[in-house]
MARDO-14899 format. One line per 5 residues: number of its first residue (from 0); for each residue x, y, z of C-alpha. Coordinates in nm, 2 decimals. Layout:
<recs>
NUM) X,Y,Z ~ ... .
</recs>
This chain:
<recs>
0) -4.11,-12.07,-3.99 ~ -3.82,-12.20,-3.75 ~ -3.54,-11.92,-3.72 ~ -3.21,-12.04,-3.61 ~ -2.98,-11.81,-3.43 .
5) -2.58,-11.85,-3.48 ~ -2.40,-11.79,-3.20 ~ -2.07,-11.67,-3.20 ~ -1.80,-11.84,-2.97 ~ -1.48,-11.72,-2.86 .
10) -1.27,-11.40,-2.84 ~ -1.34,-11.13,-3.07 ~ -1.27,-10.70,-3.09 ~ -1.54,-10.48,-2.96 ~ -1.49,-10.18,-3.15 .
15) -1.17,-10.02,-3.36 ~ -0.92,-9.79,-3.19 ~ -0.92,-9.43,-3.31 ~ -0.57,-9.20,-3.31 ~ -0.57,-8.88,-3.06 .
20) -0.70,-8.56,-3.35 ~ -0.40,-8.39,-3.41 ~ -0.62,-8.08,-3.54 ~ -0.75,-8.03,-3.19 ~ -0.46,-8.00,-3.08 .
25) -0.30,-7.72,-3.31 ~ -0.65,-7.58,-3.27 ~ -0.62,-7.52,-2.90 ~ -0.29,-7.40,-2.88 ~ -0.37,-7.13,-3.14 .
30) -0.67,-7.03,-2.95 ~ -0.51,-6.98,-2.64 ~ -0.25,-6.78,-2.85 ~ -0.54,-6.57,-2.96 ~ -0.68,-6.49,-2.62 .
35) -0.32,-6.44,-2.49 ~ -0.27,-6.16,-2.77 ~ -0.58,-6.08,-2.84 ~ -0.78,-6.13,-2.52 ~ -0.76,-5.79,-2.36 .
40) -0.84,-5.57,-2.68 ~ -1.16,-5.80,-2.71 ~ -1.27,-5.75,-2.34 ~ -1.21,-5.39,-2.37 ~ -1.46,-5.39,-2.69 .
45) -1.69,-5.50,-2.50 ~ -1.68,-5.33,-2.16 ~ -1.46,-5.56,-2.00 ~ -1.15,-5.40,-1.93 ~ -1.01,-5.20,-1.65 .
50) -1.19,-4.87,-1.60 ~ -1.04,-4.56,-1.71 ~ -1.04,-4.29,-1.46 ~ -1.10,-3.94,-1.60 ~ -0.86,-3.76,-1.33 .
55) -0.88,-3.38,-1.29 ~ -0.61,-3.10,-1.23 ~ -0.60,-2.88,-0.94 ~ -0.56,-2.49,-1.01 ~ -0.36,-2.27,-0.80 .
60) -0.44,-1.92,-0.86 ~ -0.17,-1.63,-0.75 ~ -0.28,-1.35,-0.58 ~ -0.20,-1.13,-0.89 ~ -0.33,-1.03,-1.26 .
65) -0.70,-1.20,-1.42 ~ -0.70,-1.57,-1.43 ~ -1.06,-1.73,-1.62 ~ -1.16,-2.07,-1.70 ~ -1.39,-2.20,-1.91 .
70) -1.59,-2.49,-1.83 ~ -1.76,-2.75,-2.02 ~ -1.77,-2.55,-2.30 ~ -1.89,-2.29,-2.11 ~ -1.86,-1.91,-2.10 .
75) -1.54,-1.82,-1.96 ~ -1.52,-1.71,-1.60 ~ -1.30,-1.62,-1.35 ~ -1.13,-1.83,-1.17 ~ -1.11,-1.98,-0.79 .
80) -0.82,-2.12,-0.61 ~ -0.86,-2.53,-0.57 ~ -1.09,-2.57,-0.85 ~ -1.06,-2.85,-1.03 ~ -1.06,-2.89,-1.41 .
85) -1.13,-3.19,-1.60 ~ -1.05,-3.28,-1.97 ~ -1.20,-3.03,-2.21 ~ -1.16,-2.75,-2.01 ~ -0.95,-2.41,-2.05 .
90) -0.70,-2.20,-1.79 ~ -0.65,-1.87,-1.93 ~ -0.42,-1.58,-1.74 ~ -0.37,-1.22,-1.82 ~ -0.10,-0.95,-1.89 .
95) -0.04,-0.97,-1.50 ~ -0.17,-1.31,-1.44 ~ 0.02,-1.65,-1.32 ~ -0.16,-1.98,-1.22 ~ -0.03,-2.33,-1.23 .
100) -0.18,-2.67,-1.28 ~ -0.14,-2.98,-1.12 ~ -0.23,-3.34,-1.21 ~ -0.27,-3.65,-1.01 ~ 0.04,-3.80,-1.07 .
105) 0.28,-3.53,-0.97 ~ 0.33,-3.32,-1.30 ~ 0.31,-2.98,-1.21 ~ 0.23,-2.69,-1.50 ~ 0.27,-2.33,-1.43 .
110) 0.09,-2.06,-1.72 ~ 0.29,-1.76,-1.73 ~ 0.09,-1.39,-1.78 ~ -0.09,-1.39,-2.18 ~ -0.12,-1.79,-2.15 .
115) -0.38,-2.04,-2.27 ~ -0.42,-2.35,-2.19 ~ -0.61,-2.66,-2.30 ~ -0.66,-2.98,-2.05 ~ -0.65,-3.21,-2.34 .
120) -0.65,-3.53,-2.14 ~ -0.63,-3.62,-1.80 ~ -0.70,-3.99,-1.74 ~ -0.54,-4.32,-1.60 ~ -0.62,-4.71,-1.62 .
125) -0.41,-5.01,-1.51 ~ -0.23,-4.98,-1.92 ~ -0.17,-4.63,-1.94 ~ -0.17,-4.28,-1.78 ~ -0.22,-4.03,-2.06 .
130) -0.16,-3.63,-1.96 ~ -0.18,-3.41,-2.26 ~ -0.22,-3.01,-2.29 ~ -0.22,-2.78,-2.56 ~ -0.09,-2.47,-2.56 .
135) -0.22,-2.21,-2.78 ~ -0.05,-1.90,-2.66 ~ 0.19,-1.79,-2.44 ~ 0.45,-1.98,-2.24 ~ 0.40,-2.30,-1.97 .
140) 0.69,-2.38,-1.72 ~ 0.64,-2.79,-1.66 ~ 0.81,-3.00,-1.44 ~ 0.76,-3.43,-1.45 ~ 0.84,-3.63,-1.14 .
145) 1.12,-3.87,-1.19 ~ 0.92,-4.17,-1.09 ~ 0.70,-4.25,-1.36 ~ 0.42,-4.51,-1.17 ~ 0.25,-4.83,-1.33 .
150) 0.22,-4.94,-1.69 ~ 0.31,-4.65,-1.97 ~ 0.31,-4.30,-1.92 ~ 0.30,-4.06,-2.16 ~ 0.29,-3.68,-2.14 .
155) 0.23,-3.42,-2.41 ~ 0.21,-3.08,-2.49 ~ 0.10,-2.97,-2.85 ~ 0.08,-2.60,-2.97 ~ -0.01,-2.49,-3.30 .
160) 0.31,-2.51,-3.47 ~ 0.52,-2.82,-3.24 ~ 0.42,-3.14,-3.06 ~ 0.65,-3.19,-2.76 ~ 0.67,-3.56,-2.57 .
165) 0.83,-3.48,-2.19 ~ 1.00,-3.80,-2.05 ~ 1.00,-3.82,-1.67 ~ 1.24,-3.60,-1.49 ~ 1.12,-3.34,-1.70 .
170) 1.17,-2.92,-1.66 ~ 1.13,-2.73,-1.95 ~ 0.98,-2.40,-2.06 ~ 0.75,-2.44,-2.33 ~ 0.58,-2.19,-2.60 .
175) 0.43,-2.24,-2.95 ~ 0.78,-2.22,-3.13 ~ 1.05,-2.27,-2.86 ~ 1.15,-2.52,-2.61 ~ 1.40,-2.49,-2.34 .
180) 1.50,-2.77,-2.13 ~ 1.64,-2.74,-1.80 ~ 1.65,-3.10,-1.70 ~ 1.49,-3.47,-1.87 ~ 1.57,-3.85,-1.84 .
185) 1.72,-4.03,-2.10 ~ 1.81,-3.82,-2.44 ~ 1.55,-3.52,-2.34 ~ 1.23,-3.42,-2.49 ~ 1.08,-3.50,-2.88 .
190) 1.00,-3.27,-3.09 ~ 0.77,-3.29,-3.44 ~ 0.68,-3.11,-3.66 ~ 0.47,-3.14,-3.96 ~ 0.72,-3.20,-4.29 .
195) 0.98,-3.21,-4.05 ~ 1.16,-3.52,-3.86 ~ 1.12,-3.55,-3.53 ~ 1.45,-3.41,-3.35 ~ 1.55,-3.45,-2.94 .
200) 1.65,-3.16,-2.78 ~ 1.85,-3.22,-2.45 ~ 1.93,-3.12,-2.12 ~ 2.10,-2.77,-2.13 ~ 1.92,-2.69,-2.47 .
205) 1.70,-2.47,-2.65 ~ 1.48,-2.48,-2.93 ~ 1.34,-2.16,-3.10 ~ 1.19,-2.12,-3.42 ~ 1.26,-1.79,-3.62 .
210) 0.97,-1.59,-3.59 ~ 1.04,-1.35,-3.88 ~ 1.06,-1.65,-4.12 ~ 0.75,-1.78,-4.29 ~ 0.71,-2.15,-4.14 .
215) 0.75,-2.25,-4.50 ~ 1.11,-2.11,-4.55 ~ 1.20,-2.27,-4.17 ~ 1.54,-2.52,-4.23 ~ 1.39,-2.88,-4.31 .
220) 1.64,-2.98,-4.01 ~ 1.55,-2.82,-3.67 ~ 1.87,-2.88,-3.55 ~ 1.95,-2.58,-3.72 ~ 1.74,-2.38,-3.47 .
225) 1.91,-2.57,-3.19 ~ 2.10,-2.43,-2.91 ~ 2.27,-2.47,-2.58 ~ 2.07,-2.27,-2.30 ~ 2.27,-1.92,-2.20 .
230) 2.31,-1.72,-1.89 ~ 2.00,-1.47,-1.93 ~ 1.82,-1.77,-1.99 ~ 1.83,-1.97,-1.72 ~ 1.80,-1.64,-1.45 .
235) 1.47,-1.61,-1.61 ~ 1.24,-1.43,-1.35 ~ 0.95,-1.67,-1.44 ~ 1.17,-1.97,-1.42 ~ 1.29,-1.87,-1.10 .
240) 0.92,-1.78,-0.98 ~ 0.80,-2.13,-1.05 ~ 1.08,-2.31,-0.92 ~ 1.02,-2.10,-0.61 ~ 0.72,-2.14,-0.58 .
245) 0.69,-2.55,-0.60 ~ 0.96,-2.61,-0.41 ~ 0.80,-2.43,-0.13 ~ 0.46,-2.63,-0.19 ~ 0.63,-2.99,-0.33 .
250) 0.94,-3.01,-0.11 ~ 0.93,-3.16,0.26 ~ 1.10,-2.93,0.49 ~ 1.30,-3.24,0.67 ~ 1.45,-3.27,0.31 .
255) 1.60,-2.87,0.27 ~ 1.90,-2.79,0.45 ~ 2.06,-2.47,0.57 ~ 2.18,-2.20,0.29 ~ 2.53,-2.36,0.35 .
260) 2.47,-2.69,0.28 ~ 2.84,-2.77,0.37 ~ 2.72,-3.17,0.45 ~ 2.58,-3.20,0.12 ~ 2.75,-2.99,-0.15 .
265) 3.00,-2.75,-0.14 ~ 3.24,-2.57,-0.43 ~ 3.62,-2.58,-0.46 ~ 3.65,-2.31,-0.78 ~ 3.59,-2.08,-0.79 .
270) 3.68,-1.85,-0.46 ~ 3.42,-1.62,-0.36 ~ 3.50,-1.28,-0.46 ~ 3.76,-1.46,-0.70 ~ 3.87,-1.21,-1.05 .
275) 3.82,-1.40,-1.37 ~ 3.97,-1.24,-1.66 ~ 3.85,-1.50,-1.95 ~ 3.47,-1.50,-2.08 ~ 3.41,-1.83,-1.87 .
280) 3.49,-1.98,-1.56 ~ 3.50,-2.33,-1.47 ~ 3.31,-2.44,-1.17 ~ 3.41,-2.72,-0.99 ~ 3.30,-2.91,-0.63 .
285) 3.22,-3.18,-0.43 ~ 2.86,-3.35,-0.35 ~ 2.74,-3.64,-0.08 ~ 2.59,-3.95,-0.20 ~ 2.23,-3.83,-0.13 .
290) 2.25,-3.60,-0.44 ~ 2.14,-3.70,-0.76 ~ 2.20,-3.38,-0.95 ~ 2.39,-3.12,-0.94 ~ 2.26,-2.79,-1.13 .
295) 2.51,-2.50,-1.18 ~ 2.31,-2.14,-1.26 ~ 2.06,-2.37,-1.41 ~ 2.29,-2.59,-1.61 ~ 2.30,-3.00,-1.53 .
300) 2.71,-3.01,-1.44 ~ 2.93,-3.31,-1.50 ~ 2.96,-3.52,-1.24 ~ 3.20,-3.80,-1.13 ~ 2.92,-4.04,-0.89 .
305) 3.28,-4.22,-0.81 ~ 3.45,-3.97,-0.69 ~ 3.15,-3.73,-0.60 ~ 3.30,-3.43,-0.75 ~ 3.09,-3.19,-1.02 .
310) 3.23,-2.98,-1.29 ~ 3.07,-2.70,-1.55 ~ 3.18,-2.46,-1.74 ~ 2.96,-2.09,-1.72 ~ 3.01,-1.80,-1.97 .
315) 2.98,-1.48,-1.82 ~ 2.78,-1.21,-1.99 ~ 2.96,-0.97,-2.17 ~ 2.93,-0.65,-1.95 ~ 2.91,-0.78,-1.64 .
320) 3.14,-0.65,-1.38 ~ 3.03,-0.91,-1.09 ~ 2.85,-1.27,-1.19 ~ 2.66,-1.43,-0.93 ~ 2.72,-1.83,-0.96 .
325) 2.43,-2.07,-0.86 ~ 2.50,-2.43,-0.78 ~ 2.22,-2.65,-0.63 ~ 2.25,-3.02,-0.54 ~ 1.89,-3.23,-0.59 .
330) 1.79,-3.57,-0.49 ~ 1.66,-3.88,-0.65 ~ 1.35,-3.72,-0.60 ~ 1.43,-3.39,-0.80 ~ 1.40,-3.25,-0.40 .
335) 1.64,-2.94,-0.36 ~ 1.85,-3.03,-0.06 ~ 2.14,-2.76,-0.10 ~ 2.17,-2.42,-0.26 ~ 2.54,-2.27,-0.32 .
340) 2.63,-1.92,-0.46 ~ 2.98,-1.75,-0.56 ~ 3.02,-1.42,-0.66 ~ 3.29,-1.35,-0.89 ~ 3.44,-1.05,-1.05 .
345) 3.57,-0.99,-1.40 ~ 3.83,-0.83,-1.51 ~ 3.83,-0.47,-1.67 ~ 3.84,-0.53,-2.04 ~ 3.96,-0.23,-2.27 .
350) 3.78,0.01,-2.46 ~ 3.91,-0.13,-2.79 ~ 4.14,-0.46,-2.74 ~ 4.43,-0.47,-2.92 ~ 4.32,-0.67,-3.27 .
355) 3.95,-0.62,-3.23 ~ 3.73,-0.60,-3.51 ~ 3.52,-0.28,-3.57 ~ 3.19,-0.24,-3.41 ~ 2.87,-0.31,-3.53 .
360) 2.58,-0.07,-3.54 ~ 2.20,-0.05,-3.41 ~ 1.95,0.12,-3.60 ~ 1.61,-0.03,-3.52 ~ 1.41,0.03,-3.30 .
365) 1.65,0.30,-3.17 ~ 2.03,0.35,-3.25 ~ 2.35,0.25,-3.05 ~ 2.39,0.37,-2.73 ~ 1.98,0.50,-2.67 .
370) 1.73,0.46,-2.47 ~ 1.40,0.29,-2.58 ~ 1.11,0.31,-2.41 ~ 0.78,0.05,-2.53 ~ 0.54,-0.17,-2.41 .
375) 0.54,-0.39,-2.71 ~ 0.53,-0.78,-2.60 ~ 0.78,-0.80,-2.89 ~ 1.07,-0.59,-3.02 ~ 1.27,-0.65,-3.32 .
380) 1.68,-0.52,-3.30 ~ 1.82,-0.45,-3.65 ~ 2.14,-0.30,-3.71 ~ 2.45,-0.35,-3.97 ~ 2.79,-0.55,-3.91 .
385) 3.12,-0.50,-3.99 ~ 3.27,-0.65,-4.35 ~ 3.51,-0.85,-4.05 ~ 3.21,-1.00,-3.89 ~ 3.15,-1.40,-3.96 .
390) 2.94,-1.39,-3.63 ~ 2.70,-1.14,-3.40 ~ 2.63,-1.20,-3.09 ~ 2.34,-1.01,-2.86 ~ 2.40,-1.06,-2.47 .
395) 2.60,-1.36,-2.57 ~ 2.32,-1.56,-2.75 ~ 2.49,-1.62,-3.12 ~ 2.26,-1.52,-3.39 ~ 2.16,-1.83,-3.57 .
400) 2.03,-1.68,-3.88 ~ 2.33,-1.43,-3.93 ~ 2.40,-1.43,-4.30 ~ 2.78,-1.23,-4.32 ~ 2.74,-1.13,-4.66 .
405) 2.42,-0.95,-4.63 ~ 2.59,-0.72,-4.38 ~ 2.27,-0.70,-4.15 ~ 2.18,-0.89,-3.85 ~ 1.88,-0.87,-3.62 .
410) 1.73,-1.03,-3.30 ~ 1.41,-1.05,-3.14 ~ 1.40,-0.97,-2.78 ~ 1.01,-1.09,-2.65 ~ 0.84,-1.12,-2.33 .
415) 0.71,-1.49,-2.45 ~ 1.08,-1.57,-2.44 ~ 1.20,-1.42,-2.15 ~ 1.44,-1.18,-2.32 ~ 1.18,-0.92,-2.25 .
420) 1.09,-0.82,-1.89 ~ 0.95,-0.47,-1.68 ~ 1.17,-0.25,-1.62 ~ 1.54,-0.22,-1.78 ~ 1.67,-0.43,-2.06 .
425) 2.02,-0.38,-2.20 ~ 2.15,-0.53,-2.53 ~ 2.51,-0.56,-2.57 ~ 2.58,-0.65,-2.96 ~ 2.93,-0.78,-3.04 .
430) 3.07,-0.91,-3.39 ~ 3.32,-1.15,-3.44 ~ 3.54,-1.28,-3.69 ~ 3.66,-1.61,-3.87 ~ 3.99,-1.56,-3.59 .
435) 3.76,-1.55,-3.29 ~ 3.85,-1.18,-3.25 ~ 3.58,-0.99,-3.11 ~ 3.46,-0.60,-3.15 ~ 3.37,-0.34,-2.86 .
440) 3.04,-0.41,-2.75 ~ 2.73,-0.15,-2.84 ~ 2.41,-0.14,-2.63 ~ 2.12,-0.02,-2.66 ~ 1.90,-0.03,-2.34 .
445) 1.50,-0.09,-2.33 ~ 1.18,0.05,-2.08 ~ 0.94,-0.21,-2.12 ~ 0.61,-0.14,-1.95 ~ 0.41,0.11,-1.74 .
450) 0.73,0.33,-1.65 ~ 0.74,0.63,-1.42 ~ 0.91,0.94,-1.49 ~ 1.28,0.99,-1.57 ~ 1.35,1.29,-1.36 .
455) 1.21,1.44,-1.09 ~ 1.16,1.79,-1.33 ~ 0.96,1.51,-1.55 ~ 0.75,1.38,-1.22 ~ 0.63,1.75,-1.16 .
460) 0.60,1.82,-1.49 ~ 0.37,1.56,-1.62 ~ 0.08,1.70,-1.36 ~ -0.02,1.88,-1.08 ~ -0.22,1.68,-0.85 .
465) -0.23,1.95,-0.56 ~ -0.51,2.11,-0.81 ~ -0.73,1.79,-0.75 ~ -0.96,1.73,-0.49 ~ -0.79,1.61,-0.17 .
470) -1.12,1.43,-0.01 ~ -1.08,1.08,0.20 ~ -1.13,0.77,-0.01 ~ -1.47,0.71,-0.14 ~ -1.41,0.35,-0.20 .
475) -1.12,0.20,0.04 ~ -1.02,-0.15,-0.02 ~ -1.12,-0.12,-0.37 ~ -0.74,-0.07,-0.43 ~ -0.45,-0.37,-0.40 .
480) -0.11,-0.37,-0.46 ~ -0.02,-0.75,-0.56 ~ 0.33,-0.92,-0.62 ~ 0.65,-0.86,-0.49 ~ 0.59,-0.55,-0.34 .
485) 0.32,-0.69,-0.15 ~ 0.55,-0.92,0.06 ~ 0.62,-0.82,0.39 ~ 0.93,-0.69,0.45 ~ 1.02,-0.70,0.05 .
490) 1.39,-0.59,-0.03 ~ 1.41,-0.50,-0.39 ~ 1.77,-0.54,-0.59 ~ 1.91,-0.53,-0.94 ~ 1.79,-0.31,-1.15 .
495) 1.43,-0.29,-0.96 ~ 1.10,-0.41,-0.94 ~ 0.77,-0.39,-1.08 ~ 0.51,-0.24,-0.85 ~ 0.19,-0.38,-0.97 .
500) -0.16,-0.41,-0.80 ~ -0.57,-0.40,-0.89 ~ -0.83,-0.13,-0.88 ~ -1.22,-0.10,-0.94 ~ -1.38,-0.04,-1.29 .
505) -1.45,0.34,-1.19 ~ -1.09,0.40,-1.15 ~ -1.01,0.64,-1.41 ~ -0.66,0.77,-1.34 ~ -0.37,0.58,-1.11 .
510) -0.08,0.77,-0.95 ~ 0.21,0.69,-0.79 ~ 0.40,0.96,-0.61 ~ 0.20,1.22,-0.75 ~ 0.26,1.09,-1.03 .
515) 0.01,1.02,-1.28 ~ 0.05,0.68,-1.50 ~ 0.05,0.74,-1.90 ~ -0.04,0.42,-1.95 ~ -0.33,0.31,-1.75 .
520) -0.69,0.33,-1.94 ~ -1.00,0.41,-1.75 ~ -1.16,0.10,-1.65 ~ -0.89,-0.11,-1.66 ~ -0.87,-0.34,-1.35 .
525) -0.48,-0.35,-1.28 ~ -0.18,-0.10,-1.32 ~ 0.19,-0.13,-1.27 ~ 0.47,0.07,-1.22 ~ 0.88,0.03,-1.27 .
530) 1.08,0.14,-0.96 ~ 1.41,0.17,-1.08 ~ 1.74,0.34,-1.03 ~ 1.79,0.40,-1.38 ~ 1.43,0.59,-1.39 .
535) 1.54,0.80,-1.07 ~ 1.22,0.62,-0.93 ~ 1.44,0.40,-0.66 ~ 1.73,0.51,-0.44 ~ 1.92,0.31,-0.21 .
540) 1.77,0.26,0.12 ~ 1.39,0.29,0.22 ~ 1.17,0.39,-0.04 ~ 0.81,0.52,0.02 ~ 0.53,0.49,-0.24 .
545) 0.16,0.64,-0.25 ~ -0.07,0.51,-0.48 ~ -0.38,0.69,-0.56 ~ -0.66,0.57,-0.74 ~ -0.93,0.90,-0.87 .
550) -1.26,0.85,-1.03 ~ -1.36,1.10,-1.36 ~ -1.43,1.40,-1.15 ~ -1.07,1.39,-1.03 ~ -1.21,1.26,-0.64 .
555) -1.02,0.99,-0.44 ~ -1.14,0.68,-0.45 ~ -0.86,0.47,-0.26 ~ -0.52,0.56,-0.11 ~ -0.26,0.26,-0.01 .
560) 0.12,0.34,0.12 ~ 0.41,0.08,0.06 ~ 0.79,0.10,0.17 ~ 1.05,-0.06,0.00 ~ 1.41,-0.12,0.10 .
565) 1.66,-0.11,-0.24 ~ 2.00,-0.26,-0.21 ~ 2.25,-0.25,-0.47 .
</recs>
């Protein structure tokens, strides 16, 4: 069979053209949107992310009271200076106990005595850093560094009852139902609560929950329980402590200047030594352009950066015959580079001003004008007001939950708030009416803790420790006096101190000054003491004190001798 083949001649297409796939393209681009947005949660699903760094805090123990931890769930134990704790683990301190915390970017946390505290988390990645704590119990001074690093930072503190968020620039004094803050960048420090919306409490501000309300009666707005910080407040021994004591550690000694600091800060009103006869007195100066804030007695003051001039009003507590006036000048760094003080003088008010209201009364725990002696962490004032009264005021503080028409008021003074502390409290209750007229103030005046005697007929009187046995020390060393008193060259003012030290499980009796402490238990590991004028335990001048420490049998187990000077 012959096959012919037909050839084709001439020009002719190869192949058709095809059009570029639009639907790749729409395809790509939402894949590279995916990856974009989606890209780094995947890798960090699988493993892929940045690592995140479990970072622990460093504990600095004080050379006072029981501090334990507990770690890894572990059985509590006592606790080292420069241990380190990571997340998970506890820092508890006792009646007499202080110890501080602090983390690898700069927070610092300080646990005042009765104070738990939970390392919640502790960790950082190239996203976040993430410091939290919960606070159980007690009170926790914190202070946040201004600079606030790479990627988000966010620190917390939750208690039982409030969640608090601290911006940078942060220092505050926390517990489970109040906040007070000192200082904090931007609108200050969040608040929550559960059934409650979240409210911002401020520089200069307080935050305190009623504690005899039941949390279900509590105002569904806690701006109710807001208030601006007052004098007693901010001269807070434990504030002042911590601040103290970070400063010292924290702050570079190129960066503190003389007491004067004349180059850097200095105060045009008022003059030292200057009378003020109104309730407040405005404080005004001048600062150099290395100060970023200017604090007056604790207070953020108003400041004019163009002119470099600072103003703040203070309220002088009622009672107070001489205030002392703080101002302190801080860099960008929160740094203390100056440190200012003014004493002033008020004026002698009249027993009864002309157009005053009557007086209110105190009943509970004692009545007006007494002397109460406890060592009760809390004590309730009660007492009645005058028909007149359409405010009450203790120490200044304005009773937020004053209801007129009841014709009762109360106040909680606490050591977890710091209107509580050793030694002498006085309470100076005023009412006041819809005119702003005020009554005659009525005090009552509170021994909190181990106090010595009254007299000196009550120091011989409570024992006679010539009858014991007058041997040398069985066990020297086993005896420590720790705090203030244990400074060299302490000088004690005010209305005293606390003298306060350790002592071995086979103590059974303490004295001081022969004599013997009501208060200390057999086998208890620390004691205290309140030197004060108002005891007739302090004089002005150089003040000797022998403590004793005596086993069951009465012997001497360890002796120690301490002199303090006392100025007025």
């Amino acid at each position: 069979m012959l096959v012919h083949y037909r050839h084709r001649r001439g020009m002719y297409p190869l192949a058709p053209r095809r059009a570029f796939p639009k639907r790749l393209v729409v395809t790509g681009v939402f894949v590279l949107l995916f990856l974009y947005f989606f890209g780094p949660a995947m890798l960090r699903l699988f493993g892929f992310s940045s690592p995140i760094e479990r970072l622990p805090a460093s504990l600095r123990s004080e050379d006072r009271g029981i501090v334990s931890v507990t770690l890894e769930g572990g059985e509590s134990k006592r606790a080292e200076n420069g241990m380190k704790l990571f997340p998970g683990e506890k820092l508890n301190t006792g009646p007499n106990g202080n110890a501080s915390l602090s983390f690898f970017e700069g927070t610092v946390a300080r646990l005042d005595q009765s104070t738990d505290v939970t390392i919640a988390q502790s960790r950082r990645s190239e996203e976040e850093t993430e410091i939290a704590l919960e606070l159980p119990r007690g009170s926790l001074w914190i202070l946040i560094p201004a600079e606030t690093g790479s990627g988000a930072v966010r620190r917390t503190v939750s208690t039982p009852v409030l969640s608090f968020d601290l911006p940078p620039r942060t220092e505050a004094i926390l517990s489970p139902t109040s906040l007070q803050v000192f200082s904090a960048r931007g609108q200050g420090v969040s608040v929550s609560l559960k059934k409650h919306e979240t409210v911002v409490i401020g520089e200069g501000q307080k935050l305190v929950l009623p504690p005899d309300v039941d949390a279900k009666d509590w105002d569904p707005n806690l701006y109710a329980y807001r208030s601006p910080l007052d004098a007693g407040t901010v001269r807070l021994s434990f504030l002042e402590e911590s601040r103290t004591l970070w400063q010292t550690v924290t702050a570079p000694a190129a960066a503190i200047r003389s007491a004067s600091g004349t180059d850097v800060l200095t105060i045009t009103q008022p003059q030292s030594g200057q009378t003020v006869g109104e309730g407040t007195v405005q404080v005004k100066g001048t600062f150099s352009p290395a100060v970023d804030v200017v604090k007056v007695n604790g207070y953020p003051a108003v400041i004019d950066r163009e002119q470099h001039s600072f103003v703040q009003e203070v309220s002088i507590p009622a009672g107070e015959k001489e205030y002392d006036i703080r101002v302190q000048a801080f860099d960008a760094r929160q740094q203390p580079i100056a440190d200012l003080h003014r004493l002033v003088r008020k004026g002698m008010a009249t027993a009864a001003a002309e157009g005053s209201i009557p007086s209110p009364a105190i009943t509970v725990p004692a009545k007006s004008g007494e002397t109460y002696r406890t060592t009760e962490e809390e004590v309730v004032l009660r007492g009645t007001s005058p028909a007149e009264a359409a405010a009450m005021y203790v120490n200044d503080y304005k009773l937020q939950l004053f209801t007129p028409s009841k014709g009762t008021w109360s106040y909680l003074a606490s050591t977890r708030l710091g209107n509580l502390k050793p030694g002498t409290n006085t309470y100076d209750v005023v009412a006041e009416d819809e005119a702003g007229r005020r009554s005659t103030p009525v005090r009552l005046t509170i021994l909190w803790g181990e106090e010595g005697p009254t007299t000196a007929a009550a120091s011989s009187a409570a024992a006679d420790p010539q009858s014991l046995p007058q041997n040398a020390p069985l066990s020297p060393g086993t005896m420590q006096i720790t705090g203030q008193a244990a400074q060299m060259g302490f000088v004690a003012t005010g209305t005293g101190f606390l003298l306060e030290g350790t002592t071995s499980k086979a103590t059974a009796t303490v004295w001081v000054n022969d004599y013997q402490l009501k208060l200390y238990q057999p086998g208890k590991t620390f004691w205290n003491y309140i030197a004060s004028p108002d005891l007739g335990t302090l004089k002005e001048g150089a003040n000797a004190f022998v403590i004793v420490s005596r086993n069951e049998k009465g012997e001497i187990l360890d002796k120690l001798n301490v002199t303090v000077t006392y100025r007025r």
